[in-house]
PDB file of N, CA, C and O in Angstrom:
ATOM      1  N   UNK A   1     218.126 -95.581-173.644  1.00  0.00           N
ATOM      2  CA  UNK A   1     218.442 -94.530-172.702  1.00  0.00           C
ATOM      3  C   UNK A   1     219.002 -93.336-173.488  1.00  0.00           C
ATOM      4  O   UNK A   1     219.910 -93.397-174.316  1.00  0.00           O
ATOM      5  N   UNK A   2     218.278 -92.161-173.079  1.00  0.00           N
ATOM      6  CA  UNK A   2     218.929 -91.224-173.807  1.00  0.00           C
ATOM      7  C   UNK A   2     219.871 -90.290-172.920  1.00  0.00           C
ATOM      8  O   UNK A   2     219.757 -90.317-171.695  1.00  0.00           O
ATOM      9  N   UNK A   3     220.719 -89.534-173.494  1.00  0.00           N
ATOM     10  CA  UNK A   3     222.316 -88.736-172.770  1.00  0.00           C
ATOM     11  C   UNK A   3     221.742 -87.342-173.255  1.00  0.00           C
ATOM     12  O   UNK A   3     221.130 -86.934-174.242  1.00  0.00           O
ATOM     13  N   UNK A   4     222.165 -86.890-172.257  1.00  0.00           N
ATOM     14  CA  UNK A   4     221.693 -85.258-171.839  1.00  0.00           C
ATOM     15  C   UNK A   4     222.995 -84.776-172.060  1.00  0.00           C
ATOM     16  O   UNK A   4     224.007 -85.109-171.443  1.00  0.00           O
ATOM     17  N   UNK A   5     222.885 -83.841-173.129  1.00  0.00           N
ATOM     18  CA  UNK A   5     224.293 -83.285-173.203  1.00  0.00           C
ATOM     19  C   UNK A   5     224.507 -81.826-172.790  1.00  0.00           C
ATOM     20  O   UNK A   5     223.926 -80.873-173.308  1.00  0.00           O
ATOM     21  N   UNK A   6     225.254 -81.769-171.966  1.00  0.00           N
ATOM     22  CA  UNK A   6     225.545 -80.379-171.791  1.00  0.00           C
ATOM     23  C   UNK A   6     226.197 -79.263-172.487  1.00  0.00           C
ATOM     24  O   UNK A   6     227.089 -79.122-173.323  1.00  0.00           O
ATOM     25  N   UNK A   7     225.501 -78.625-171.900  1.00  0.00           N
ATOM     26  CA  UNK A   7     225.843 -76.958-172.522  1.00  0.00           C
ATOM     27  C   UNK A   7     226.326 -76.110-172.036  1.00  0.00           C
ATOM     28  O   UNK A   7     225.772 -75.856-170.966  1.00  0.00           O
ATOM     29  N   UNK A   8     227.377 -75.282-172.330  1.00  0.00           N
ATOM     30  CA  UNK A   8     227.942 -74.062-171.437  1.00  0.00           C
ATOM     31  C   UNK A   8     227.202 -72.659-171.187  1.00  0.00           C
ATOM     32  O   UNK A   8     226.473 -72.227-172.080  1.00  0.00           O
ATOM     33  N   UNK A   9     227.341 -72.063-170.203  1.00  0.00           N
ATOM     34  CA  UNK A   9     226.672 -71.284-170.077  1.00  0.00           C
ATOM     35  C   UNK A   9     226.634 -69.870-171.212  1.00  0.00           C
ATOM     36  O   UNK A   9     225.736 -69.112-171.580  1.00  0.00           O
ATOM     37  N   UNK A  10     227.914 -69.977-171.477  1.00  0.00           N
ATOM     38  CA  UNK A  10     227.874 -68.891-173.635  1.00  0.00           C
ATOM     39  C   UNK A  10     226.647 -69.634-174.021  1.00  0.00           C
ATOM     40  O   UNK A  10     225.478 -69.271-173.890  1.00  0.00           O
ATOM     41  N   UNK A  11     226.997 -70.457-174.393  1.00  0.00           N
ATOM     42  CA  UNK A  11     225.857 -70.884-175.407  1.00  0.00           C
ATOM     43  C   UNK A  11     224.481 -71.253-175.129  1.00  0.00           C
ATOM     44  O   UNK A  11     223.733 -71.541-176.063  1.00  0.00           O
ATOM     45  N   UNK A  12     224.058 -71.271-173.847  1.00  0.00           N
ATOM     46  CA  UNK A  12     222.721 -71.419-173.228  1.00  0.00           C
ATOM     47  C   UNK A  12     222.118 -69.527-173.409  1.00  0.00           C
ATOM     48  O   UNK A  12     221.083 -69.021-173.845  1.00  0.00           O
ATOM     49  N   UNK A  13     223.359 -68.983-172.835  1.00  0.00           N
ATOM     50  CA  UNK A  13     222.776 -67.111-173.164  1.00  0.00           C
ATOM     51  C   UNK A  13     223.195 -66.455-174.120  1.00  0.00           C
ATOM     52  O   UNK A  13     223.292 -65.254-173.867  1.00  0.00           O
ATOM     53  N   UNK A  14     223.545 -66.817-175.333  1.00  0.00           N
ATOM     54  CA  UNK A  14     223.865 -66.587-176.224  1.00  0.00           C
ATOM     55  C   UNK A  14     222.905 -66.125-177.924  1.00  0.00           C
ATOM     56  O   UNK A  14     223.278 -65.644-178.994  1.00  0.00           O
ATOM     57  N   UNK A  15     221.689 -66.550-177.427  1.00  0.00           N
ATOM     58  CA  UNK A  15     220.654 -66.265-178.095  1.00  0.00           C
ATOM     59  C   UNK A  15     219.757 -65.198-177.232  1.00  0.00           C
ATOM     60  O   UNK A  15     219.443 -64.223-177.916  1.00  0.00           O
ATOM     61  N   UNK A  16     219.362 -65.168-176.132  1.00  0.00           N
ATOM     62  CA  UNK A  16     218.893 -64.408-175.299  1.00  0.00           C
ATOM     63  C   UNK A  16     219.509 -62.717-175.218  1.00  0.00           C
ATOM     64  O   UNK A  16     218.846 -61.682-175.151  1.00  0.00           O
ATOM     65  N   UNK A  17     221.165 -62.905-175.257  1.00  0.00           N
ATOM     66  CA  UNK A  17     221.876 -61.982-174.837  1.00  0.00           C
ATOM     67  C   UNK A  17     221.619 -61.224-176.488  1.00  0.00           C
ATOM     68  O   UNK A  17     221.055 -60.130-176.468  1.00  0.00           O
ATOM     69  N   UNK A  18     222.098 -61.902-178.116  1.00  0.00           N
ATOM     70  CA  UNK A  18     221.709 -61.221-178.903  1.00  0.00           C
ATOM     71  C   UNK A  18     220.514 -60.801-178.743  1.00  0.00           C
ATOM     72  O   UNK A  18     220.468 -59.613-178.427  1.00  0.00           O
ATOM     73  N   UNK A  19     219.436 -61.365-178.849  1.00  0.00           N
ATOM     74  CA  UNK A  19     218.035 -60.340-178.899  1.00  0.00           C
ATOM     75  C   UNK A  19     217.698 -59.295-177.843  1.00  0.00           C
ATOM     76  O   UNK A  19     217.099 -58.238-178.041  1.00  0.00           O
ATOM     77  N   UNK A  20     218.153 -59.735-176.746  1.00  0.00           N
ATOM     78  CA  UNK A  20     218.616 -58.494-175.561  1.00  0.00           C
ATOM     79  C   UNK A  20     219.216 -57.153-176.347  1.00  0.00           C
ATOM     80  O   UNK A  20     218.539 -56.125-176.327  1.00  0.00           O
ATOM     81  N   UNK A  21     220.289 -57.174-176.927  1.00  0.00           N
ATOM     82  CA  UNK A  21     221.647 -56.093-177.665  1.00  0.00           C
ATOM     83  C   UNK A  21     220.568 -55.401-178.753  1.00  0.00           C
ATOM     84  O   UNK A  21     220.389 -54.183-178.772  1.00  0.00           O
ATOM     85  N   UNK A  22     219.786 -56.439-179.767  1.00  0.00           N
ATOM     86  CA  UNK A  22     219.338 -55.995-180.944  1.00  0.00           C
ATOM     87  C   UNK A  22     217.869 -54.996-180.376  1.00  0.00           C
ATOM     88  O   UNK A  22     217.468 -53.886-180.725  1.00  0.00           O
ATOM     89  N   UNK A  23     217.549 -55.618-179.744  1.00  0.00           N
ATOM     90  CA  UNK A  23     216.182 -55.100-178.902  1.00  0.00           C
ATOM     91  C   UNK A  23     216.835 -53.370-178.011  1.00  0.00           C
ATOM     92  O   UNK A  23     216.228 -52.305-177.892  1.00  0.00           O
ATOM     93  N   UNK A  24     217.947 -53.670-177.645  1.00  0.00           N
ATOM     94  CA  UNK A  24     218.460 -52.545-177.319  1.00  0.00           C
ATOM     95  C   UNK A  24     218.549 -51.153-178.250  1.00  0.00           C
ATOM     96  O   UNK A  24     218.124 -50.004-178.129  1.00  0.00           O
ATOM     97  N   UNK A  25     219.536 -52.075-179.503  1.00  0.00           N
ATOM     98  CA  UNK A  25     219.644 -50.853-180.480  1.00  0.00           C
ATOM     99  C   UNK A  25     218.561 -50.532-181.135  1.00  0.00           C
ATOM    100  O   UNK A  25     218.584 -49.364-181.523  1.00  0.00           O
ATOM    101  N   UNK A  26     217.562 -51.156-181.424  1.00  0.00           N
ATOM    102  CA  UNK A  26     216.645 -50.734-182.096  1.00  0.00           C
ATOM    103  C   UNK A  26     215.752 -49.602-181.177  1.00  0.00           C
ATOM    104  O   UNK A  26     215.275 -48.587-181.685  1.00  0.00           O
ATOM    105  N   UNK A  27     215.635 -49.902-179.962  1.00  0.00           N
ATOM    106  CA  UNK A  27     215.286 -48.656-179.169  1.00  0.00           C
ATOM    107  C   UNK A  27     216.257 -47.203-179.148  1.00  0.00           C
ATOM    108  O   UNK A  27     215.817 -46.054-179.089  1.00  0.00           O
ATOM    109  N   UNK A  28     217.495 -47.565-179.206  1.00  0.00           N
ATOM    110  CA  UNK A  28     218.564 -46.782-179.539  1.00  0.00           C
ATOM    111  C   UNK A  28     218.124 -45.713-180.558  1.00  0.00           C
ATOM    112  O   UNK A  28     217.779 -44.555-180.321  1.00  0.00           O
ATOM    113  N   UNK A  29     218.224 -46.441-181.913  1.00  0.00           N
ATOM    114  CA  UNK A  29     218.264 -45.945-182.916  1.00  0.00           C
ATOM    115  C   UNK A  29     216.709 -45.446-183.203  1.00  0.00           C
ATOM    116  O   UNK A  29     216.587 -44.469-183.942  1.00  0.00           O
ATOM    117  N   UNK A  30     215.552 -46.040-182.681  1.00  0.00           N
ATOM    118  CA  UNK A  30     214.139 -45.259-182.850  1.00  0.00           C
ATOM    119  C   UNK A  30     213.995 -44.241-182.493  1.00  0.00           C
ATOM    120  O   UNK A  30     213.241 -43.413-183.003  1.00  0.00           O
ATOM    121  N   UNK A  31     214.982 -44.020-181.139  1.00  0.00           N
ATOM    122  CA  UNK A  31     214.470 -42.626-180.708  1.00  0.00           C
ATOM    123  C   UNK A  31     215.694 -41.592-181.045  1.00  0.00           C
ATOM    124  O   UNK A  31     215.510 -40.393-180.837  1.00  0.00           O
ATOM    125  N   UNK A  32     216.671 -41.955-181.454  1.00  0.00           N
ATOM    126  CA  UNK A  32     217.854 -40.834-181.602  1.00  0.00           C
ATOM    127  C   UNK A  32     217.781 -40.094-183.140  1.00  0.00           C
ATOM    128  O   UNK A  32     218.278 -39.001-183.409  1.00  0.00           O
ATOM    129  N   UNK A  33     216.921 -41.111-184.213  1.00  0.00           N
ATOM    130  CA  UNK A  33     216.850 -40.671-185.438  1.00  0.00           C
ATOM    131  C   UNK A  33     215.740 -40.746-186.008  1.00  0.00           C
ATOM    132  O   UNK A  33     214.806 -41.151-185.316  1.00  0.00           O
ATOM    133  N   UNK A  34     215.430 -40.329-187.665  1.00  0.00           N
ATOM    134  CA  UNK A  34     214.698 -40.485-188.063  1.00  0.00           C
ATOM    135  C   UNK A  34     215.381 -40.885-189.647  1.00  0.00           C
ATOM    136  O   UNK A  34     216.571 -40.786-189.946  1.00  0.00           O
ATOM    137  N   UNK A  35     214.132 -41.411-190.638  1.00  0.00           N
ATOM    138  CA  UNK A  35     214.716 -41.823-191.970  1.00  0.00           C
ATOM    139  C   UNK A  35     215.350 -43.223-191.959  1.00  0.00           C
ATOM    140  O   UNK A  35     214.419 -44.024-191.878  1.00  0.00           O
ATOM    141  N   UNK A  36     216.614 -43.916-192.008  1.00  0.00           N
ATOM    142  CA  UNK A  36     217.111 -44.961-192.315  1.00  0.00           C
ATOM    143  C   UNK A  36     216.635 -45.571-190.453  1.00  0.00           C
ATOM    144  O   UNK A  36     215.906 -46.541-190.248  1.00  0.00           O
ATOM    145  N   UNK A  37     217.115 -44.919-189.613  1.00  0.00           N
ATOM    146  CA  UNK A  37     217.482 -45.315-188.141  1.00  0.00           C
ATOM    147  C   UNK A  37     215.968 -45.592-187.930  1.00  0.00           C
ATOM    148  O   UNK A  37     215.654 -46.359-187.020  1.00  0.00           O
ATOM    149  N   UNK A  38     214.979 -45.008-188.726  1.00  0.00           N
ATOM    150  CA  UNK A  38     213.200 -45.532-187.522  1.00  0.00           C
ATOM    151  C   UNK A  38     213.456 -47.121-188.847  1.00  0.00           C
ATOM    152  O   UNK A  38     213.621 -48.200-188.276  1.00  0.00           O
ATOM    153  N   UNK A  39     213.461 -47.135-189.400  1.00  0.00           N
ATOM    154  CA  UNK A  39     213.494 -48.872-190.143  1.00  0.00           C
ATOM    155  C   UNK A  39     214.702 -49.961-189.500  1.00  0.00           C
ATOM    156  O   UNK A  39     214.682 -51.170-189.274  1.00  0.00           O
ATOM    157  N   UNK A  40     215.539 -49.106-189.365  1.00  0.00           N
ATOM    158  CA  UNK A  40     216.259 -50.113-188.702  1.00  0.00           C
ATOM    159  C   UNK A  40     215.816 -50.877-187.550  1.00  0.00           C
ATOM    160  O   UNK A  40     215.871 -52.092-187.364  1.00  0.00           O
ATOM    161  N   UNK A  41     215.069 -49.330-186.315  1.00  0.00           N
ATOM    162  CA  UNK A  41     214.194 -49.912-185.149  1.00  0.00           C
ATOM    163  C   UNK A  41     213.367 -50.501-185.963  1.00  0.00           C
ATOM    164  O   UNK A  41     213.577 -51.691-185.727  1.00  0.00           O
ATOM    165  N   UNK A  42     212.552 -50.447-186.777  1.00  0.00           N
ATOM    166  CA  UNK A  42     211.649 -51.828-187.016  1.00  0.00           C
ATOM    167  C   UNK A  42     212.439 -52.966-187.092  1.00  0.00           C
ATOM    168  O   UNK A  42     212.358 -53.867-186.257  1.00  0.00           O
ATOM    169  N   UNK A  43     213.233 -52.987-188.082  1.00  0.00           N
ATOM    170  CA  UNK A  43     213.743 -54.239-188.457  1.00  0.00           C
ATOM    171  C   UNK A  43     213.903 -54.982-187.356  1.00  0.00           C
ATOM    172  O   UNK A  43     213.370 -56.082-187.207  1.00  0.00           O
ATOM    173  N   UNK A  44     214.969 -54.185-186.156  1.00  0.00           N
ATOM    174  CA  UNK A  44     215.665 -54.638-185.223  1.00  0.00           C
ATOM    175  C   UNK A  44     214.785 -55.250-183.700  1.00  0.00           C
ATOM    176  O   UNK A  44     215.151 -56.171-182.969  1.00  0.00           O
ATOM    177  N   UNK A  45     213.501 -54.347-183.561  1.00  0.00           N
ATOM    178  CA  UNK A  45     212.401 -54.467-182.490  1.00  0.00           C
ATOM    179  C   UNK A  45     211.688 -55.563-183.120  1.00  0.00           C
ATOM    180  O   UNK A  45     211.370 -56.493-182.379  1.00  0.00           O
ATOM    181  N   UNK A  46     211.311 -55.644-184.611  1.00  0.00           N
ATOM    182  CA  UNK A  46     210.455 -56.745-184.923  1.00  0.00           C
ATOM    183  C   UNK A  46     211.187 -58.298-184.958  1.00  0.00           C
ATOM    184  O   UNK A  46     210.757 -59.396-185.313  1.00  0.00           O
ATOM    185  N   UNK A  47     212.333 -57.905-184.485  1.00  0.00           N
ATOM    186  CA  UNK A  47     213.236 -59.508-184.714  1.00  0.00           C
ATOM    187  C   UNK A  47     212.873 -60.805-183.679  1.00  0.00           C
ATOM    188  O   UNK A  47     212.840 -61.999-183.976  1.00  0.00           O
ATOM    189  N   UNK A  48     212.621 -60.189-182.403  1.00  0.00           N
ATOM    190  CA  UNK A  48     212.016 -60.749-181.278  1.00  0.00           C
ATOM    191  C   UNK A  48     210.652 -61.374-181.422  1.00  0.00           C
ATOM    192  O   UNK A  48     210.509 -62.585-181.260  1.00  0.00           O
ATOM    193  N   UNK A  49     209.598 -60.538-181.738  1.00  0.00           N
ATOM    194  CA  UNK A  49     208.636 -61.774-181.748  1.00  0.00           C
ATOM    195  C   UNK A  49     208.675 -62.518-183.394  1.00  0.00           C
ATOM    196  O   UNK A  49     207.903 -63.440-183.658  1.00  0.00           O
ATOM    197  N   UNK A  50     209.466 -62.093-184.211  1.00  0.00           N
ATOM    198  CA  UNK A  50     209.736 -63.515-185.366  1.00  0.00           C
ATOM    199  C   UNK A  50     210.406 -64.760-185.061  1.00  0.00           C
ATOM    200  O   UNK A  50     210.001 -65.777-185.625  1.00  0.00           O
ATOM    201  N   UNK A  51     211.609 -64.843-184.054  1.00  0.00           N
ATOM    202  CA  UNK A  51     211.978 -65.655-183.386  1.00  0.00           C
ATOM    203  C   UNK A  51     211.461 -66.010-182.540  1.00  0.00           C
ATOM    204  O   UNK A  51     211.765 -67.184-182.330  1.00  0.00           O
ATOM    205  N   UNK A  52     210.662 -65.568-181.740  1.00  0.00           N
ATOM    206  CA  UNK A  52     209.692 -66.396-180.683  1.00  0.00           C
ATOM    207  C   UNK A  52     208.006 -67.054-181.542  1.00  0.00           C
ATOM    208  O   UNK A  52     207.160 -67.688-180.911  1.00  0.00           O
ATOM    209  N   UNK A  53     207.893 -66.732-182.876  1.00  0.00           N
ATOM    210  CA  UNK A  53     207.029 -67.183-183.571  1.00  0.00           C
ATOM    211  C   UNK A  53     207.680 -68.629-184.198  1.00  0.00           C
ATOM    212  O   UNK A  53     207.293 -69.796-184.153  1.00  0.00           O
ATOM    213  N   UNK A  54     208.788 -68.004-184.766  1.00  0.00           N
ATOM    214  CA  UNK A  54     209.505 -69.534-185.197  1.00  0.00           C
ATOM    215  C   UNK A  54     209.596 -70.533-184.244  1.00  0.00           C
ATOM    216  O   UNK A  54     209.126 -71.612-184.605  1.00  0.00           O
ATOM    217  N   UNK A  55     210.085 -70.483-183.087  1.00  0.00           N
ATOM    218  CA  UNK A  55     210.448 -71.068-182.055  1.00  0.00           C
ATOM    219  C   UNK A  55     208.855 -72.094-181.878  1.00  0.00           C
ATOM    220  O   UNK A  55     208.732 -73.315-181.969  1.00  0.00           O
ATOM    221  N   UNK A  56     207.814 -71.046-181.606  1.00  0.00           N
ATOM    222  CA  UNK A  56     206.666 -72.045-181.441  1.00  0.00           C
ATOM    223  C   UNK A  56     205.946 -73.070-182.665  1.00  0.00           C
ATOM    224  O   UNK A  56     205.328 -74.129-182.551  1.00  0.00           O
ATOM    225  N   UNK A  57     206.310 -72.275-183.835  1.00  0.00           N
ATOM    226  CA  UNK A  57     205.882 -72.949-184.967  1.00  0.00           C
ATOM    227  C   UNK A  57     207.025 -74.344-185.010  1.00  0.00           C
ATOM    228  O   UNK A  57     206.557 -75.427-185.363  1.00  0.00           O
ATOM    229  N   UNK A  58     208.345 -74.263-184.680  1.00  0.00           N
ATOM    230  CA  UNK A  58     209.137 -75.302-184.979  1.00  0.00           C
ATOM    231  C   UNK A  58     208.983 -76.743-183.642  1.00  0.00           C
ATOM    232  O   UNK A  58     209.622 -77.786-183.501  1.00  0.00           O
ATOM    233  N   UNK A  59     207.915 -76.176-182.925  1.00  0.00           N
ATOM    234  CA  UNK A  59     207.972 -77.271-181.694  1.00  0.00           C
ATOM    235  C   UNK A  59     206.966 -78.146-182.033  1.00  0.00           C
ATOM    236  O   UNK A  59     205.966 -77.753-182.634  1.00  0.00           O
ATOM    237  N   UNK A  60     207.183 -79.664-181.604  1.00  0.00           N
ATOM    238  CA  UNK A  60     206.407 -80.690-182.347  1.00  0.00           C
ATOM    239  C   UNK A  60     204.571 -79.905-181.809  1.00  0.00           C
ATOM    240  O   UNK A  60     204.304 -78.939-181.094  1.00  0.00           O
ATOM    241  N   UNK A  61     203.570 -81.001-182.656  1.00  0.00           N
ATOM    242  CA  UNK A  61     202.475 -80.453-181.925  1.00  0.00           C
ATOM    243  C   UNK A  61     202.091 -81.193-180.744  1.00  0.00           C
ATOM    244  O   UNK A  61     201.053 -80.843-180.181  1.00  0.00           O
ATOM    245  N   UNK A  62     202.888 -82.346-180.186  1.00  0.00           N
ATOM    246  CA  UNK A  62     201.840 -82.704-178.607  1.00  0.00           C
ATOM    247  C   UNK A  62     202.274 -81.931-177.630  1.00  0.00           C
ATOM    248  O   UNK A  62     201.798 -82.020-176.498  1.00  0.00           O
ATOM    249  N   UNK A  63     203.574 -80.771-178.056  1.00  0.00           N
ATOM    250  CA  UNK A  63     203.648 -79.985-176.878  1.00  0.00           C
ATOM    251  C   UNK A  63     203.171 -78.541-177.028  1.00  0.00           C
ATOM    252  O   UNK A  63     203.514 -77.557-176.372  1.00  0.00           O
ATOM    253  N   UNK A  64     202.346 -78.630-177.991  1.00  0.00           N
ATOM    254  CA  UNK A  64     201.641 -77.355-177.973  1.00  0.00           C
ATOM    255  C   UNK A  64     200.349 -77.810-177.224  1.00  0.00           C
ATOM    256  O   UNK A  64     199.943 -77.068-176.330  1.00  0.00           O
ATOM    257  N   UNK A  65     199.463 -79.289-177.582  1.00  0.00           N
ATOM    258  CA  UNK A  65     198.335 -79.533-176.638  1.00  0.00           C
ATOM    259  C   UNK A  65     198.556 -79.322-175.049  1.00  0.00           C
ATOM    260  O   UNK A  65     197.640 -78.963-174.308  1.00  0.00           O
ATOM    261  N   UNK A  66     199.664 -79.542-174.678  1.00  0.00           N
ATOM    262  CA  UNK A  66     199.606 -79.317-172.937  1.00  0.00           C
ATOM    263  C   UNK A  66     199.696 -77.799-172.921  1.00  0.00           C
ATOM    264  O   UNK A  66     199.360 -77.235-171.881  1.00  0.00           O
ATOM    265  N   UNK A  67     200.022 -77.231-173.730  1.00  0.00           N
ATOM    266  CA  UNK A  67     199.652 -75.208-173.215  1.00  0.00           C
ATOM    267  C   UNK A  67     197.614 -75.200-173.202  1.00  0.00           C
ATOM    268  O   UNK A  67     196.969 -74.309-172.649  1.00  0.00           O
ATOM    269  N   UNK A  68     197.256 -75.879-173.620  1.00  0.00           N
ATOM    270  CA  UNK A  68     195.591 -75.380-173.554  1.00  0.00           C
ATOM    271  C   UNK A  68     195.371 -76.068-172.105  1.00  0.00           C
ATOM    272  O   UNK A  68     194.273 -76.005-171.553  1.00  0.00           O
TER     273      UNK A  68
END
């Protein structure tokens, strides 16, 4: 039998809420500057789908067969 452990709600939105903030500033900073501030919006806009790439690359593969 396996135990389901719970989680608080910080730490369930706590990954969501950073890429929310970073996704923010990088829109921030794309449009208010140019030079250091448009790389930062890259850095900061491209962070989201690298973590949602990792995320799928790190999931076993029989739960990638039920997405087809």
């Amino acid at each position: 039998m396996s135990r389901i452990s719970r989680q608080t709600t910080a730490r369930i939105f706590l990954w969501p809420l950073a890429l929310g903030v970073a996704s923010l500033a990088g829109l921030i900073l794309g449009l208010t500057g140019d030079g250091w501030r448009d790389i930062a919006a890259w850095l900061l806009l491209g962070l989201c789908p690298l973590v949602i790439l990792g995320a799928l690359l790190r999931r076993p593969p029989s739960s990638l067969t039920s997405l087809r």
